[in-house]
Structure formats: structure tokens, C-alpha cells
Backbone of each chain as nested JSON, in Angstrom:
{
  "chains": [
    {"id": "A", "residues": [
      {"number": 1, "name": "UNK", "atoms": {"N": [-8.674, -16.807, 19.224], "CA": [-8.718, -15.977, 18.008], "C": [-7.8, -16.57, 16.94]}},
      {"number": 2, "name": "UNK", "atoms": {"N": [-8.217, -16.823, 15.682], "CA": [-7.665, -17.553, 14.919], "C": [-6.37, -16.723, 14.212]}},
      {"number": 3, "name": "UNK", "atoms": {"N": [-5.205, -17.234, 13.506], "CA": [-3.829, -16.254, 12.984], "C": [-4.302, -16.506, 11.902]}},
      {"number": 4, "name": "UNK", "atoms": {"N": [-4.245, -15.771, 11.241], "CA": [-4.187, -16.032, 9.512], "C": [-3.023, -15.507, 8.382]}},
      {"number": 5, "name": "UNK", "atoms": {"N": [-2.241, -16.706, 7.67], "CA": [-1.232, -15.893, 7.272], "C": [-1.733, -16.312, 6.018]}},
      {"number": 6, "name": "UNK", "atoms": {"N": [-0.521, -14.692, 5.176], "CA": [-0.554, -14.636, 3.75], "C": [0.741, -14.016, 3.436]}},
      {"number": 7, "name": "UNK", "atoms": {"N": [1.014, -14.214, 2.073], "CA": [2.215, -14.307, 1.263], "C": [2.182, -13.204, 0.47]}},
      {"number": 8, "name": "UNK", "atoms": {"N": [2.909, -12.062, 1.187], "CA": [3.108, -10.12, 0.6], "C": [4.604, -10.725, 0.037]}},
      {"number": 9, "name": "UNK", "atoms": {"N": [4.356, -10.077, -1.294], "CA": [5.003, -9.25, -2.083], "C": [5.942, -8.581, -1.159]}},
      {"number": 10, "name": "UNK", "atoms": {"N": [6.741, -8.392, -0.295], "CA": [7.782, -7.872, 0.105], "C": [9.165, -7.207, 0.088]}},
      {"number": 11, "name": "UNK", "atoms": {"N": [10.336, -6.42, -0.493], "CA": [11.102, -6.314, -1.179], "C": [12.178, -5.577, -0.256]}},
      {"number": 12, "name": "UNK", "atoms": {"N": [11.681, -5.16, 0.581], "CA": [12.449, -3.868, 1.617], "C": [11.414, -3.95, 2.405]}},
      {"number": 13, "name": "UNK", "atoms": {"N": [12.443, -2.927, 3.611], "CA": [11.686, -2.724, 4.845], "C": [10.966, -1.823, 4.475]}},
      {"number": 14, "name": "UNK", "atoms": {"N": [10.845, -0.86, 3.305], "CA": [9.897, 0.069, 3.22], "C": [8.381, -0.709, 2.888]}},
      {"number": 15, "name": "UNK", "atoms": {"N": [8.623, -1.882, 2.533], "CA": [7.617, -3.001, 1.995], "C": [6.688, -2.99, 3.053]}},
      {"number": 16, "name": "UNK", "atoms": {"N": [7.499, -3.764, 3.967], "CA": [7.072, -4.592, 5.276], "C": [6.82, -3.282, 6.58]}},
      {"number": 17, "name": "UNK", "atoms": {"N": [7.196, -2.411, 6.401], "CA": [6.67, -1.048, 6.999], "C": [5.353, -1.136, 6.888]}},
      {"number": 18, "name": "UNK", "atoms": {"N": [5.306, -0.737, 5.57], "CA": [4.052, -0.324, 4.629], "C": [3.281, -1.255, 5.048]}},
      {"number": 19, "name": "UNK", "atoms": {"N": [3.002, -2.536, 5.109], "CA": [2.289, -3.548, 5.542], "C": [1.684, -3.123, 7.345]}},
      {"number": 20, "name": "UNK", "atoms": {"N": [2.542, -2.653, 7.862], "CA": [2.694, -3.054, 9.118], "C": [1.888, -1.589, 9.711]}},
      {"number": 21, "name": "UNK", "atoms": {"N": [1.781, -0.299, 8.418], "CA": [1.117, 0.915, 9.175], "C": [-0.285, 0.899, 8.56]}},
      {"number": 22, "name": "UNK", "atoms": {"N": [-0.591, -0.5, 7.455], "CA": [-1.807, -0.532, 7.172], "C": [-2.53, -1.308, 8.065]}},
      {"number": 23, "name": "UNK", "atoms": {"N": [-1.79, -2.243, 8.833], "CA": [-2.313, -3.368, 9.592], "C": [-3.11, -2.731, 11.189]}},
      {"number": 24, "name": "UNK", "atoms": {"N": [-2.191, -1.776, 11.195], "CA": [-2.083, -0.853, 12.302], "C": [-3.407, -0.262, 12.402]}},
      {"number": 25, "name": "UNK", "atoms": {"N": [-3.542, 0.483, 11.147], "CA": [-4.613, 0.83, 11.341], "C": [-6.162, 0.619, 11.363]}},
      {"number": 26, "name": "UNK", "atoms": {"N": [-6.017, -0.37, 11.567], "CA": [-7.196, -1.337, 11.955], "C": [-7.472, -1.507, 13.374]}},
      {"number": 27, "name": "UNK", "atoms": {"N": [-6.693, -0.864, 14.385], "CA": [-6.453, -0.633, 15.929], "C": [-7.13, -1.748, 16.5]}},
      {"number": 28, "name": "UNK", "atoms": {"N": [-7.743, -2.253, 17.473], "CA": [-8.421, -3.336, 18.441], "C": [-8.27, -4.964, 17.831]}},
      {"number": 29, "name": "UNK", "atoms": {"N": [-8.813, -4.405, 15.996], "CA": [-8.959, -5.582, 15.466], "C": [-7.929, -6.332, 14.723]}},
      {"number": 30, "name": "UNK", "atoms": {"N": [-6.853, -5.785, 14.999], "CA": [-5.532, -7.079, 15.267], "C": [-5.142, -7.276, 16.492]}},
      {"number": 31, "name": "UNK", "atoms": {"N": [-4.89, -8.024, 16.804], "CA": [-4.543, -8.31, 18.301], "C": [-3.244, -8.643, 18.112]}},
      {"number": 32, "name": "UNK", "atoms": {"N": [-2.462, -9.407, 16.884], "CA": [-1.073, -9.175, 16.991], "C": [-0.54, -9.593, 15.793]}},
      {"number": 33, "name": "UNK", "atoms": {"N": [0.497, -9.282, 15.34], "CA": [0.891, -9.434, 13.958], "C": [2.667, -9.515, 14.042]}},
      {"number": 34, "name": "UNK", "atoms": {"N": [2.825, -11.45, 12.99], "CA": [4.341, -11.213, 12.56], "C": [4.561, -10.976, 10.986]}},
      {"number": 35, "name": "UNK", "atoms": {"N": [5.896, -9.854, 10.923], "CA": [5.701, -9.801, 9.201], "C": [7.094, -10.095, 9.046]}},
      {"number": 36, "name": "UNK", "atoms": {"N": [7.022, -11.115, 8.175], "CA": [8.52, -11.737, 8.327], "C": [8.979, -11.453, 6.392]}},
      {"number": 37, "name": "UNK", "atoms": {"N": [9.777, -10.326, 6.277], "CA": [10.188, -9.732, 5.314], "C": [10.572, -10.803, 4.59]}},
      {"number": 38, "name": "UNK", "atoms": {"N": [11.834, -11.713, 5.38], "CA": [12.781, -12.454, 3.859], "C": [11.689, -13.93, 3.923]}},
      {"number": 39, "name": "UNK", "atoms": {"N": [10.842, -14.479, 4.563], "CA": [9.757, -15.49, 3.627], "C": [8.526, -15.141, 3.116]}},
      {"number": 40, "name": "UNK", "atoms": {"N": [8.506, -13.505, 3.23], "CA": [7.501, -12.744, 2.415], "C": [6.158, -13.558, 2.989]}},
      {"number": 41, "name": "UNK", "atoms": {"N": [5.768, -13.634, 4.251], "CA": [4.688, -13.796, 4.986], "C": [4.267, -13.429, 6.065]}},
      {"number": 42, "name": "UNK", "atoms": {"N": [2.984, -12.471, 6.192], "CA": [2.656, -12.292, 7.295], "C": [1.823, -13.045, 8.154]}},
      {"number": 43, "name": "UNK", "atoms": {"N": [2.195, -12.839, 9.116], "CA": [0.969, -13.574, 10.294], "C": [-0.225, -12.643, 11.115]}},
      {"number": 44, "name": "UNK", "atoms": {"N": [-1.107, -12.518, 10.859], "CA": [-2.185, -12.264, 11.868], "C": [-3.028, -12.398, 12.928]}},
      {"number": 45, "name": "UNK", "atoms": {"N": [-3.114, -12.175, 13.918], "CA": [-4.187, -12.721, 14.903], "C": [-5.315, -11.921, 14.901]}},
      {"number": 46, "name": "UNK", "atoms": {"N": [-6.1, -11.873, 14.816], "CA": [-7.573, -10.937, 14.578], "C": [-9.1, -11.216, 14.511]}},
      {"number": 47, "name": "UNK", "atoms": {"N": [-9.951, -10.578, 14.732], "CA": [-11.111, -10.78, 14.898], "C": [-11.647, -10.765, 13.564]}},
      {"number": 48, "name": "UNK", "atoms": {"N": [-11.124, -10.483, 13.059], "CA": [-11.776, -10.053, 11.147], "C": [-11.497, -11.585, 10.498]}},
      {"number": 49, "name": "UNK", "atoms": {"N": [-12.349, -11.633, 8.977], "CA": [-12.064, -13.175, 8.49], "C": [-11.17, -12.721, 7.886]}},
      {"number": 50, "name": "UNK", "atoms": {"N": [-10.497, -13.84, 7.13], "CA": [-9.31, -13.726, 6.103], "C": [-9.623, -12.989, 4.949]}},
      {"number": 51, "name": "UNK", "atoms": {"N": [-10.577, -12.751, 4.206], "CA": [-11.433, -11.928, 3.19], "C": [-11.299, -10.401, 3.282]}},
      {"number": 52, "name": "UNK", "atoms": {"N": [-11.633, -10.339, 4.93], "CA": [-11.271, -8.949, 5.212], "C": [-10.105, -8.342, 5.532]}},
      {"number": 53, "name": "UNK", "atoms": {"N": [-9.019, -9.406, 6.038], "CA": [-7.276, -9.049, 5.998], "C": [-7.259, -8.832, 4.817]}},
      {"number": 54, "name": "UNK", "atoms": {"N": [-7.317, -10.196, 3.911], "CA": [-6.788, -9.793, 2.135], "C": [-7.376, -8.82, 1.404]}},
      {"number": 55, "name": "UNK", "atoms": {"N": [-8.584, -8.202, 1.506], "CA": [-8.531, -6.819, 0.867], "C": [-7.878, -5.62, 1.896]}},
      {"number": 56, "name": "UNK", "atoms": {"N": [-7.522, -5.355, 2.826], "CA": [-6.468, -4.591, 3.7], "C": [-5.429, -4.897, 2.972]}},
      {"number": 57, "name": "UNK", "atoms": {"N": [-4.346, -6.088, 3.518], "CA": [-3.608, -6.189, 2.576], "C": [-3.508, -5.616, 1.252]}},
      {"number": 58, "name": "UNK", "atoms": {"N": [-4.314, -5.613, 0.465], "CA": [-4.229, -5.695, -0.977], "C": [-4.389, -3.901, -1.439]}},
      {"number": 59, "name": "UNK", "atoms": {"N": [-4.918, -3.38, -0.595], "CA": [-4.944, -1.819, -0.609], "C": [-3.426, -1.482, -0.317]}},
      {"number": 60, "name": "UNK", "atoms": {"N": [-2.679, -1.997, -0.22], "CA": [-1.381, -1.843, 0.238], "C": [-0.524, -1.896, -1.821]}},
      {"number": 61, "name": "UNK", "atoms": {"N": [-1.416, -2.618, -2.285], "CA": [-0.642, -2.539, -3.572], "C": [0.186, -3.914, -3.915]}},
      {"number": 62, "name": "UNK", "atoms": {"N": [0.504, -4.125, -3.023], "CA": [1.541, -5.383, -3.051], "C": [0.374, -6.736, -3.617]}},
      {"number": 63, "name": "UNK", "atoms": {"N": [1.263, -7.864, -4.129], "CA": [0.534, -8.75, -4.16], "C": [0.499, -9.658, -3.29]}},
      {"number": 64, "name": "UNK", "atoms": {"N": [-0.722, -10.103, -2.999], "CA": [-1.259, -10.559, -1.808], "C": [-1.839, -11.913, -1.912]}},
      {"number": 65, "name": "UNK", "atoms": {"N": [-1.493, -13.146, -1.516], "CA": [-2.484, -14.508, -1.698], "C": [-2.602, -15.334, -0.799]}},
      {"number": 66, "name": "UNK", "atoms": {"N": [-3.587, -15.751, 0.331], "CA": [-4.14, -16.297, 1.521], "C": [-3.41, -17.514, 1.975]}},
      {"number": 67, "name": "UNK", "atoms": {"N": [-2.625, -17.867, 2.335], "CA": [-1.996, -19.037, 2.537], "C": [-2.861, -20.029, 3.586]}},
      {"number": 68, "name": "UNK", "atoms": {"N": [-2.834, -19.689, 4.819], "CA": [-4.367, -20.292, 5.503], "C": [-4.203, -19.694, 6.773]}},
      {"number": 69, "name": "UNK", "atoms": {"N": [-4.711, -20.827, 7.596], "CA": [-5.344, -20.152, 9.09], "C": [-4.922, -21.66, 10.056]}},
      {"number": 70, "name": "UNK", "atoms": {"N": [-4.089, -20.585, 10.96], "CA": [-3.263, -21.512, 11.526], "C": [-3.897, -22.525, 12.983]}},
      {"number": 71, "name": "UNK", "atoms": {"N": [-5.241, -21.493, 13.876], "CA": [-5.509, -21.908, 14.322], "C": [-7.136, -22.559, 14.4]}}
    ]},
    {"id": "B", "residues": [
      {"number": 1, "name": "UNK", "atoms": {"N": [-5.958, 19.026, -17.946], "CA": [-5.933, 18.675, -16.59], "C": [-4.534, 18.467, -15.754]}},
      {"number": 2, "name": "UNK", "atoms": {"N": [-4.682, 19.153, -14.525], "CA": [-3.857, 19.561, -13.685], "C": [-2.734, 18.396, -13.285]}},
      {"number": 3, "name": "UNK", "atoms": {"N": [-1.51, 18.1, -12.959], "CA": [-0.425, 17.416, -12.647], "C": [-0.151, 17.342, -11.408]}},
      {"number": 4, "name": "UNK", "atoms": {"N": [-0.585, 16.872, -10.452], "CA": [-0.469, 16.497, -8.967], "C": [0.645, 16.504, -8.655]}},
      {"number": 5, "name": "UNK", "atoms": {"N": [1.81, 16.565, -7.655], "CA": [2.985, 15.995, -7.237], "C": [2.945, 15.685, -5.617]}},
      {"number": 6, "name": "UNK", "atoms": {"N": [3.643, 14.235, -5.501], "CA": [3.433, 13.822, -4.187], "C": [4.702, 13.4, -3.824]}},
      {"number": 7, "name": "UNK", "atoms": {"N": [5.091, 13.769, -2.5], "CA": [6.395, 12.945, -2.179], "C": [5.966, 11.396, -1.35]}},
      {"number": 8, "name": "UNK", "atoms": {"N": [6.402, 10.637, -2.097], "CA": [6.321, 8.983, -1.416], "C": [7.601, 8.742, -1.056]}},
      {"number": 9, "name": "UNK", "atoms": {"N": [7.211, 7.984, 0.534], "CA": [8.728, 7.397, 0.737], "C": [8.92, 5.648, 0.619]}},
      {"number": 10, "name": "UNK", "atoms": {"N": [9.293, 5.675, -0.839], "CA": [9.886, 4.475, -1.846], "C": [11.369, 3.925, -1.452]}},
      {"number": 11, "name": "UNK", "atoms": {"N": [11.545, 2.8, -1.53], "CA": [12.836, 2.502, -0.97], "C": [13.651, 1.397, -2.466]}},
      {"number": 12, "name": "UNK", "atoms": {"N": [12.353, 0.568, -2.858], "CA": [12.73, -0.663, -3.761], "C": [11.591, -0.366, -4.812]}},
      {"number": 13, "name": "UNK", "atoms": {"N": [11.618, -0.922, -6.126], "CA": [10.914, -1.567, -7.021], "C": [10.186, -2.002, -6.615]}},
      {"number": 14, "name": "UNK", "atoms": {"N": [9.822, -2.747, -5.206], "CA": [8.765, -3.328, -4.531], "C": [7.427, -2.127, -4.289]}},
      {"number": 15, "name": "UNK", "atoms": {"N": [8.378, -0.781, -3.818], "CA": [7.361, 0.042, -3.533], "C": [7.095, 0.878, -4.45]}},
      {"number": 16, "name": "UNK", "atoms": {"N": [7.683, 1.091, -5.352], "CA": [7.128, 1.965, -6.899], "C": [6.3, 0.88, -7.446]}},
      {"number": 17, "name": "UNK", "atoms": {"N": [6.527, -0.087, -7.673], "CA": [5.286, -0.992, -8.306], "C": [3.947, -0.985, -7.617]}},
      {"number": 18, "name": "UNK", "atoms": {"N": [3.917, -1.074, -5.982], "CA": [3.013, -1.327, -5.27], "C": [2.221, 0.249, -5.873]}},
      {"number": 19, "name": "UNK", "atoms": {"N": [2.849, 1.267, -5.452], "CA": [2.442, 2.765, -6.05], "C": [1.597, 2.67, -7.149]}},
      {"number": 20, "name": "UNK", "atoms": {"N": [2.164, 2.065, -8.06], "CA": [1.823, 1.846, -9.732], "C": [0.922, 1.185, -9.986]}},
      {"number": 21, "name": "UNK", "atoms": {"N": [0.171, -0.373, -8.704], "CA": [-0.784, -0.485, -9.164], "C": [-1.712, 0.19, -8.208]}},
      {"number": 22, "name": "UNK", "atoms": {"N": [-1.892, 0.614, -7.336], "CA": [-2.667, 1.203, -6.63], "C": [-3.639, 2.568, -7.618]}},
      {"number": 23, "name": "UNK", "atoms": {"N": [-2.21, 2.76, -8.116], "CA": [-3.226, 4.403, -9.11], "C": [-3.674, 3.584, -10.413]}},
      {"number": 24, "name": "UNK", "atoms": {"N": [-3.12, 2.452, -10.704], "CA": [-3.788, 1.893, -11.973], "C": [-5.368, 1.472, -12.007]}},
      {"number": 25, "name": "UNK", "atoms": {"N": [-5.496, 0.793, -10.254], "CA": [-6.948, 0.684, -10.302], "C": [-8.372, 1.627, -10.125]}},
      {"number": 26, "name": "UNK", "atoms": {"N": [-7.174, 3.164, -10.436], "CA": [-8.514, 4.162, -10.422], "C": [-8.5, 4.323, -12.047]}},
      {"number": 27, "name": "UNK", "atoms": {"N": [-8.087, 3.374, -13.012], "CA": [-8.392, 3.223, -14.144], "C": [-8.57, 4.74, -15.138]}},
      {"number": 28, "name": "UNK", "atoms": {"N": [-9.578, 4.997, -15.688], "CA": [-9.478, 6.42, -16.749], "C": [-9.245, 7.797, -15.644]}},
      {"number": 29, "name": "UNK", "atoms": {"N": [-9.66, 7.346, -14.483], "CA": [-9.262, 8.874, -14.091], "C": [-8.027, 9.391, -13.505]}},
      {"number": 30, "name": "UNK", "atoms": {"N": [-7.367, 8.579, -13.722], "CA": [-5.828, 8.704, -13.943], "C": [-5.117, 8.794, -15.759]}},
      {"number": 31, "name": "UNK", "atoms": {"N": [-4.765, 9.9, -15.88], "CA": [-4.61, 10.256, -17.624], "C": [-3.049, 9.564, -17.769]}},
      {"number": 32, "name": "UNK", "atoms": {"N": [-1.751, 9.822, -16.49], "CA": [-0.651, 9.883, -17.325], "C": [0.098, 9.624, -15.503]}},
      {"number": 33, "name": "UNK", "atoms": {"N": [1.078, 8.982, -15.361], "CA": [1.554, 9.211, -14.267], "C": [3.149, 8.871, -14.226]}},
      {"number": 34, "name": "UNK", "atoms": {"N": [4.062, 9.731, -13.749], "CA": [5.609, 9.49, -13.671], "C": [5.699, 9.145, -11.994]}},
      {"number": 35, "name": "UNK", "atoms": {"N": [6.41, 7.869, -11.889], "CA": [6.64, 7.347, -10.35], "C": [8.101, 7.822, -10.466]}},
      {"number": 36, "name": "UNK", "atoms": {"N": [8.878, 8.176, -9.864], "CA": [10.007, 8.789, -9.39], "C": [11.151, 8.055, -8.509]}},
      {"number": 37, "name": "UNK", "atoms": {"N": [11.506, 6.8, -8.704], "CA": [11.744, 5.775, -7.098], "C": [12.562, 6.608, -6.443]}},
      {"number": 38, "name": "UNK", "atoms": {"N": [14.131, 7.184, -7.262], "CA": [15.119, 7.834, -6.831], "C": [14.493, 9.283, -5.983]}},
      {"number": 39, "name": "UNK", "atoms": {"N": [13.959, 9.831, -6.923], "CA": [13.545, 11.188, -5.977], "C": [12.475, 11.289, -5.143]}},
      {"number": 40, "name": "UNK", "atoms": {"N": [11.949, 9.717, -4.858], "CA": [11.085, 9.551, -4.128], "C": [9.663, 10.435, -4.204]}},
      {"number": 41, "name": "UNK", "atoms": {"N": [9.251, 10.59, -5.587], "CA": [8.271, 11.657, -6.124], "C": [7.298, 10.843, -7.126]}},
      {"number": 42, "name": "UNK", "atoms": {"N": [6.059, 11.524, -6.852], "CA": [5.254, 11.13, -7.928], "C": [4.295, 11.644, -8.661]}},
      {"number": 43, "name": "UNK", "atoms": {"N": [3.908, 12.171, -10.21], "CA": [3.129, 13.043, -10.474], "C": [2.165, 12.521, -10.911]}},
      {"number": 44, "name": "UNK", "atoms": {"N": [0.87, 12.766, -11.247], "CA": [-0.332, 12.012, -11.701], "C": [-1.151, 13.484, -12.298]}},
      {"number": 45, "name": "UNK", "atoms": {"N": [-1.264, 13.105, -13.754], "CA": [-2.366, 13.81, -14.053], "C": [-3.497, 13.21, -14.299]}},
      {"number": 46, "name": "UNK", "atoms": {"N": [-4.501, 13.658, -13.792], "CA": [-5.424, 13.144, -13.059], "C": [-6.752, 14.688, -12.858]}},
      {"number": 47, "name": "UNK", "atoms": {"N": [-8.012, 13.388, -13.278], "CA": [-8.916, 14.819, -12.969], "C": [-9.88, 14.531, -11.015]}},
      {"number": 48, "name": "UNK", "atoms": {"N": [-9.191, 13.661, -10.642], "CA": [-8.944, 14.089, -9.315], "C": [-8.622, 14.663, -8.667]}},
      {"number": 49, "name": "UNK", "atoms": {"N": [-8.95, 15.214, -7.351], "CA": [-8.392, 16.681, -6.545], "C": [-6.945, 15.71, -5.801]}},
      {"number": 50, "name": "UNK", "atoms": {"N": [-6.769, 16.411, -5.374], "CA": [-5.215, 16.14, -4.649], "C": [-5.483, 15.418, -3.606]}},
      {"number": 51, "name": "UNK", "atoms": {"N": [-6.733, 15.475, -2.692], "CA": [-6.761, 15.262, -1.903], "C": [-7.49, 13.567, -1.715]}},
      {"number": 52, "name": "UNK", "atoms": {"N": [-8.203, 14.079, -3.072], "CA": [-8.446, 11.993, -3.596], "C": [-7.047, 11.659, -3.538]}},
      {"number": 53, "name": "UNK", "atoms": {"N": [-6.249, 12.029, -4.333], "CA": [-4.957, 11.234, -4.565], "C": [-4.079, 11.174, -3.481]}},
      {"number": 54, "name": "UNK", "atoms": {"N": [-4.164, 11.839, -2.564], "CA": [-3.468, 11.698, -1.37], "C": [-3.994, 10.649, -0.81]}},
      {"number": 55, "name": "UNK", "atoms": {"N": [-5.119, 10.318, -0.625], "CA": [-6.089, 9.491, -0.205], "C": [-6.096, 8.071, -0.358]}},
      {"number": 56, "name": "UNK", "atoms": {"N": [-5.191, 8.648, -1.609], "CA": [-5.517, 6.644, -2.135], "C": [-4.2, 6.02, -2.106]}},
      {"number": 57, "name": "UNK", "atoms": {"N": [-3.375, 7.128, -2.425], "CA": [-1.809, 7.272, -2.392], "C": [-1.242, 6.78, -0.881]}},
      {"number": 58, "name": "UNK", "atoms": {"N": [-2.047, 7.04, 0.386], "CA": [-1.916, 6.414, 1.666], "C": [-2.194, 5.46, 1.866]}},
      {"number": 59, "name": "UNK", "atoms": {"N": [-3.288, 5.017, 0.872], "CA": [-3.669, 3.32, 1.458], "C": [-2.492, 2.456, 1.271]}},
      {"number": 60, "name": "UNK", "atoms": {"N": [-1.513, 2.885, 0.23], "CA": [-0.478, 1.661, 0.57], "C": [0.019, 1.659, 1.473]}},
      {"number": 61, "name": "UNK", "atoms": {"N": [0.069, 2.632, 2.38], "CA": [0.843, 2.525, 4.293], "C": [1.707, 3.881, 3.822]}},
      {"number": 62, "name": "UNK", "atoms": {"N": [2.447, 4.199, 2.761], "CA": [3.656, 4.329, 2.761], "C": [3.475, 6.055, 2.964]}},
      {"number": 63, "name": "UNK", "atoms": {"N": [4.409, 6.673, 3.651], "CA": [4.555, 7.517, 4.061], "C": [3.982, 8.63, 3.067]}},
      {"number": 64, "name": "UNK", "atoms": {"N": [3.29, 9.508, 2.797], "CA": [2.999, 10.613, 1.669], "C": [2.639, 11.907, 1.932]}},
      {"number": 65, "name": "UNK", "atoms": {"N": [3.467, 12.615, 0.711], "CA": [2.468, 14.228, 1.314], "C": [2.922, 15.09, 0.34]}},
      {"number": 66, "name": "UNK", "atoms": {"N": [2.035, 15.937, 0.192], "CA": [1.291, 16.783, -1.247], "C": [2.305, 17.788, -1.017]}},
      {"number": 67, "name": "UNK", "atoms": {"N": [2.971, 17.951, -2.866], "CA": [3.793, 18.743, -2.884], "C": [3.259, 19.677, -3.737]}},
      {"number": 68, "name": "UNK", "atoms": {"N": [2.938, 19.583, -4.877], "CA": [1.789, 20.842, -5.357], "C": [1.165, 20.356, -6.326]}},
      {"number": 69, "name": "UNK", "atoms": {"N": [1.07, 21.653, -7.088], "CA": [0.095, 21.153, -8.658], "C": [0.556, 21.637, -9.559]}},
      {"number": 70, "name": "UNK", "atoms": {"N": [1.347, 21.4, -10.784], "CA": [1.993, 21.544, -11.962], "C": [1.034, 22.585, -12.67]}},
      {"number": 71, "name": "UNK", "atoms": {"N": [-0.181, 22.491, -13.095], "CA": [-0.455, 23.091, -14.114], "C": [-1.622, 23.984, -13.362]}}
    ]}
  ]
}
């Protein structure tokens, strides 16, 4: 399953929360996620394409831009 | 038209902005809106029901919940 990271807008843990109870709720279809607050990038592992993380992401408000896909 | 109030739990500028554009992209049907960072509050007049705005007000992750209606 491929990771896909992208570059949130981050500022606080209320940020990277916020990221992390939208990600959530996507249940099965993350399989695992790092959100690393101070280089303002998350990592994904998931069944979904990157198209469909970055509008998740982006419902979050924050700004959001695809960095790539790691595996 | 009626004045919504919501309590958001905001921590940074990161998350009042994220707030700020989230209600910006419901464009005219949002009339007027005060984000609150300190009192962690937010009002929107708006000819949306509360329960749209709660609605959309959650997609950023961030914690929310309907405090009343001003007018």
C-alpha cells in the first residue's frame, strides 16, 4: 500500500489534532498515518489515491500541497 | 438573518484561519462572520440552519458545538 505525503499548514497541536480526527475518520481506509507538526508534513498509508487524501485534507481548512508518494 | 454562535476549540492563528477559510468557501451564504480565537467562539450570520454550519464547521476536525442563535 503506497504512503503518500503532503505539506499541512500546521501551527499547534490543535492543527495537527485537527488533521489527525479528519484522517480518522476515514476508518479502514488509512491504514496508518505520521503527522509530524514542526516539518509541517504528513504521511499516509492508504488505499485511497492522493487526490482523494488532498481534498480530505483540504476540508480541514489548512493549506494543503501533495509532496509525493513514497512507495 | 439570524447570527449562529459556535464554540470552536482554536488554539493558534493556524486554527482561526483554517475556520475562516472553510466558511469563506460557502461564499454568499455566509453574510458576516466574527471568529473569536481567545474566547474560542464563532458567530456567522448566515441564512443557513445551524446545523449546516455545524456541519461544515466539523469538517475542519476541530472540536465544535452549537451555542445558540442571536437573533
Amino acid at each position: 500500500m503506497p504512503v503518500h505525503e503532503f505539506k499541512v499548514e500546521m501551527t499547534c497541536t490543535g492543527c495537527s489534532g485537527a488533521v489527525e480526527r479528519v484522517l480518522k475518520k476515514l476508518g479502514d481506509k488509512v491504514e496508518d498515518m505520521t503527522i509530524d507538526l514542526e516539518g509541517k508534513t504528513v504521511q499516509i498509508k492508504s488505499s485511497l489515491s492522493s487526490d482523494e487524501l488532498l481534498a480530505v485534507l483540504k476540508k480541514t481548512g489548512k493549506e494543503t500541497t501533495y509532496i509525493g508518494c513514497k512507495n
